[in-house]
Each structure stands twice: as C-alpha cells, then as structure tokens.
KEZA-398608 format. One line per 10 residues: their letters; for each residue x, y, z of C-alpha. Coordinates in nm, 4 decimals, padded with zeros to 6 digits, always signed. Each point is the difference from the previous one (the first is absolute). Example, Ala and Ser with C-alpha at 12.3 -4.5 7.8 and 13.67 -1.06 7.14 Angstrom:
BEGIN
as) +01.2300:-00.4500:+00.7800  +00.1370:+00.3440:-00.0660
This chain:
BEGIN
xxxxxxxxxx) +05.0633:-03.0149:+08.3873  -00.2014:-00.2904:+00.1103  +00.3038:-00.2335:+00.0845  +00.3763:-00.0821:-00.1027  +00.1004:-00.3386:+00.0078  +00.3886:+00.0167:+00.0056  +00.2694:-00.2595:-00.1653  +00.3425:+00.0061:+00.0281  +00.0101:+00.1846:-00.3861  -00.3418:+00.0361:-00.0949
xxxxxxxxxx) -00.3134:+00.1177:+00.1803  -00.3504:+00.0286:-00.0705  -00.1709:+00.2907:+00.0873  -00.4068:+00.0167:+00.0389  -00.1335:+00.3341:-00.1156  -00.3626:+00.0477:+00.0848  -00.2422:+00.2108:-00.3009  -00.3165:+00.1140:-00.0253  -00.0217:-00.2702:-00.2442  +00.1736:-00.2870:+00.2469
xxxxxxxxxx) +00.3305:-00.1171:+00.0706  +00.3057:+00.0453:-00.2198  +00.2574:-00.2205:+00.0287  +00.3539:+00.0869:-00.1323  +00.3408:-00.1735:+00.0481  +00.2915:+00.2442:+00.0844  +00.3608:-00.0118:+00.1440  -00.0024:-00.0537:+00.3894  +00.2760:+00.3129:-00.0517  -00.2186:+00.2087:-00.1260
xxxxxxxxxx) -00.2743:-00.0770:+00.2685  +00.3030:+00.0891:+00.2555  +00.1096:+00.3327:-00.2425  -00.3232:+00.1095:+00.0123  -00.0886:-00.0499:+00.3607  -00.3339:-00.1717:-00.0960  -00.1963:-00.2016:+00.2879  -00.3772:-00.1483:-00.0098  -00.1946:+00.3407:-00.0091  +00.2297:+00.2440:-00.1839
xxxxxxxxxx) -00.1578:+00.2093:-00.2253  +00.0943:-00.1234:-00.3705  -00.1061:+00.0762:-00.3687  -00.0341:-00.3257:-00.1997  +00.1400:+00.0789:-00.4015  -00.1195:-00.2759:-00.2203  +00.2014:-00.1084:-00.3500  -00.1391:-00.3016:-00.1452  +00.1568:-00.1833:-00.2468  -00.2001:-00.3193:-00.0096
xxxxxx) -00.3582:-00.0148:+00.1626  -00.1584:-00.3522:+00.0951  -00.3689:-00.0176:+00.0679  -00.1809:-00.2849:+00.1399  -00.3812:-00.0127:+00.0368  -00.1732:+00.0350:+00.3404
C-alpha cells in the first residue's frame, strides 16, 4: 500500500499496481483489524458494478 488516509469511520487506502494506483474506501476498523500501514503487502480484489470512463 501506497498510503492510508484515515477518518474517524472511513479511510481511503492507496494501493499501488503494475497498472497504477487503486484507490478503495474501507472502514478505518478494518485498517486497525488488519494491522495495515503505508507499505503492507496487500492484494487488491476488484467487483465492479458500474464503470465510468472519461477520455484522456
């Protein structure tokens, strides 16, 4: 993990790929359950339900 940006509830939690940065929104509990700092060692599972594209 790039970098965890922590809220009172919510956090967001920077996961860096091959293909760039992931970005995902989890509970700040489960950041503290799963002892997770900037550098842990994470695997990112992706379920879309919606997918937005904008043109570069």
């Amino acid at each position: 993990m790039r970098e965890i940006l922590r809220g009172p509830v919510l956090s967001e939690v920077d996961v860096e790929t091959p293909s760039g940065i992931v970005t995902s929104v989890i509970t700040t509990r489960s950041i503290d359950e799963l002892q997770l700092d900037a550098g842990s060692e994470v695997v990112a599972l992706v379920k879309a339900t919606e997918v937005s594209l904008a043109k570069l």
